[in-house]
C-alpha positions in Angstrom: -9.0 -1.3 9.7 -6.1 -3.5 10.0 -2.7 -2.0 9.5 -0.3 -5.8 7.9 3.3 -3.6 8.3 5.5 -4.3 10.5 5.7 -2.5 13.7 9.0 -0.4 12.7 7.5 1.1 9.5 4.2 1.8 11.9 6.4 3.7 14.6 7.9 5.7 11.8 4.7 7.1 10.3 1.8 6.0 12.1 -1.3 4.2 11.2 -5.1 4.8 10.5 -6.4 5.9 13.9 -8.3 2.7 15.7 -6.3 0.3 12.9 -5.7 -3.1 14.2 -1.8 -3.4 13.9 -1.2 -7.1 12.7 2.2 -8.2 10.5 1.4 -9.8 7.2 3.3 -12.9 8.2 0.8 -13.3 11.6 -2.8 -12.8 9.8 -2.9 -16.5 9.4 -2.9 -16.7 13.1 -4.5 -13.7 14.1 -7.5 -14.6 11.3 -7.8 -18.1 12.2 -10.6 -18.7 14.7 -9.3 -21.9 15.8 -6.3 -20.8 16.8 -5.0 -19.8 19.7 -3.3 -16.3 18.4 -6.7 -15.7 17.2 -7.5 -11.7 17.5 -11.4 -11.5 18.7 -11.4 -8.0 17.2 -12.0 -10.3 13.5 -15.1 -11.7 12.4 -15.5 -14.0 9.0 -18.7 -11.9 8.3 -17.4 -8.3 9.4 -15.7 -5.9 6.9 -12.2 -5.9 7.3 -10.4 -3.3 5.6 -6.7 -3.8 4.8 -4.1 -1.0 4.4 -0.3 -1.5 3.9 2.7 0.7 2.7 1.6 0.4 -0.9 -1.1 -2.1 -1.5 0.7 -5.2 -2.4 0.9 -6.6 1.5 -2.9 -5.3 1.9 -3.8 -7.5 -1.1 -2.1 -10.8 -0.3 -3.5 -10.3 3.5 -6.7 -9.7 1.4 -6.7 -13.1 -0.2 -5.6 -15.1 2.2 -8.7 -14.1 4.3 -11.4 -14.5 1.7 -9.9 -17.7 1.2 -10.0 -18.5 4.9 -13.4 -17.7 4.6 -13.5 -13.9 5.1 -16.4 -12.1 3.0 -16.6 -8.7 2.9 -12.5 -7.9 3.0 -11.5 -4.6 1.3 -8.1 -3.6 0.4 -7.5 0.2 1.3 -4.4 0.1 -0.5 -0.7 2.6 0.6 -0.8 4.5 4.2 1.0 7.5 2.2 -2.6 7.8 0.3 -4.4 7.5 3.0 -2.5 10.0 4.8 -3.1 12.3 1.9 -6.4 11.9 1.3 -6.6 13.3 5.0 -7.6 10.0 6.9 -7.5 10.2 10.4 -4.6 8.9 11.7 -2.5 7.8 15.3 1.1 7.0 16.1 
């Protein structure tokens, strides 16, 4: 899982538990294999699954990985849902 808020909306209501906390505006960096904010916790050929506050960060996040070559990317869609749908989560 990776968790694109920002790190104030994450210390207010947690995240999924083992999420990788990455900003929206930093996946292009932390995606990017070449560079050197890379994150080695993301592989082009792993699933990646995106969660957000509602969906609409998750799914730009989304398609800017597939189009940096991601292919199996899923978006999870609002933390509030996954929170009651009783997903595990961690502050």
């Amino acid at each position: 899982f990776v968790d694109v808020r920002d790190s104030g909306a994450i210390a207010q209501s947690g995240t999924v538990k083992g999420a990788l906390r990455i900003p929206r505006g930093m996946i292009e960096f932390a995606a990017d294999d070449t560079s050197k904010l890379h994150n080695e916790n993301l592989n082009k050929d792993d699933r990646v699954c995106l969660i957000c506050a509602a969906g609409g960060q998750a799914a730009l996040a989304g398609k800017t990985m597939v189009d940096m070559g991601y292919t199996n990317v899923v978006n999870v869609g609002g933390f509030a849902d996954w929170q009651a749908a009783g997903g595990e989560t961690e502050e």
